[in-house]
N, C-alpha and C positions, 0 to 999 in steps of 0.2 A: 504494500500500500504506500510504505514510503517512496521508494521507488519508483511509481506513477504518480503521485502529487510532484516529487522533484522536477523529473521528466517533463510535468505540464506548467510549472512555473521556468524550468528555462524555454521551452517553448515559446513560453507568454513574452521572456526578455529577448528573444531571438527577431519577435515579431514585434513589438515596441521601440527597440533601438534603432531604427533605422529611423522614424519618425522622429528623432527626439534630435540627431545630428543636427548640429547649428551650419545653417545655408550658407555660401559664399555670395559675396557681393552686397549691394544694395537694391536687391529686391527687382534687377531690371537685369536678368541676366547676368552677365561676370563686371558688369559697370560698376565703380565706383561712384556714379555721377549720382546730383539729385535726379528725380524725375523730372522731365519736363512736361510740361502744363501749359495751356494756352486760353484764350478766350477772344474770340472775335465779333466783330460787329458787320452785317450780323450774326446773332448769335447762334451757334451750335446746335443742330437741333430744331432748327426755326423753321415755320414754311410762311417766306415773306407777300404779303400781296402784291399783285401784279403792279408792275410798274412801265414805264416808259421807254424808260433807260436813254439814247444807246448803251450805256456803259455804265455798269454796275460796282459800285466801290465794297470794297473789303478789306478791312484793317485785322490786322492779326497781331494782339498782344503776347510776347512769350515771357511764361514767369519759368526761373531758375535756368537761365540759359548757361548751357556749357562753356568753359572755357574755349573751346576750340569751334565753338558756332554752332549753328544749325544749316539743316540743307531743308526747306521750304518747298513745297513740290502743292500748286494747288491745280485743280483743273475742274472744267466745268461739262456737263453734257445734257443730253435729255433724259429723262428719269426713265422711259420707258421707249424698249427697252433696255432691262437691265447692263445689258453686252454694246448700246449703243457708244459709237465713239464720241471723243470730247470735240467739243466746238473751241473750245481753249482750255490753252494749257501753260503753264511758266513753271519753271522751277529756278531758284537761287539760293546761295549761299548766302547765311547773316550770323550777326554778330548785334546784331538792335535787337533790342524790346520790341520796338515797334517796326512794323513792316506794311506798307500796303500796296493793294493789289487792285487793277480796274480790270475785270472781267466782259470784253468786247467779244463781238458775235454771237450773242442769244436769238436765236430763231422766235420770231414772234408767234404768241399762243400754244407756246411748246411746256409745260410743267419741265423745267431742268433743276439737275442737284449740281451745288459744288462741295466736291471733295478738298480737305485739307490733310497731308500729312506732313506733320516734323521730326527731322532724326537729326542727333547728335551726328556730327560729323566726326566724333571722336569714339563714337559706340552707339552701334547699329540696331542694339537692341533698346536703346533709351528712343525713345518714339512714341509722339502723341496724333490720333486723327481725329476727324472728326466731319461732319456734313451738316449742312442746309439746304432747302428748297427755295426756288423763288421762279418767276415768267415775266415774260417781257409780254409787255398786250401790244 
């Protein structure tokens, strides 16, 4: 009896110890980096009403930017569908807080999203995205 109660308590440490090891990094991969976080106007998440345009303005705030920058990749398309190609596209390199971006070529009466992704130019795993909706009448 001894012998199987032992048995099923190192069992039990056999299957617990690996859960209990303390992770490498800062929670984004092998980065040491904060995470990066962003917020734009508009906002993430949003489905804007239709507007006029030609040319749709987007500002992109980045909180805890890497030392080594970010690479900024935004593009826009029609939401449907899903596989549709972008009607614009930019991507750059920054080192600001602030970034903006005017999104020209929205096909009128089209519902389109724009895509945001940012990645640490220093580590590929620190990466924030994010979308909104909006049209052009």
């Amino acid at each position: 009896m001894k012998k199987i109660l032992f048995g099923l308590g190192l069992l039990l440490v056999v299957i617990i110890s690996p859960a209990c090891k303390k992770k490498k990094g800062g929670g984004n991969g092998n980065c040491e980096e904060t995470l990066i976080s962003f917020v734009s106007s508009p906002p993430i998440n949003s489905t804007q009403t239709p507007a006029t345009g030609p040319n749709f303005a987007l500002e992109i705030n980045i909180s805890n930017m890497p030392a080594q920058g970010v690479s900024i990749t935004v593009s826009a398309r029609p939401e449907s569908p899903s596989n549709a190609p972008a009607f614009f596209s930019e991507s750059r390199n920054s080192n600001q807080a602030v970034n903006n971006f005017s999104i020209t070529g929205t096909p009128s009466n089209v519902a389109s999203i724009v895509e945001i992704s940012i990645t640490s130019r220093s580590c590929n795993n620190n990466k924030a995205t994010g979308s909104y909706r909006y049209s052009k009448k």
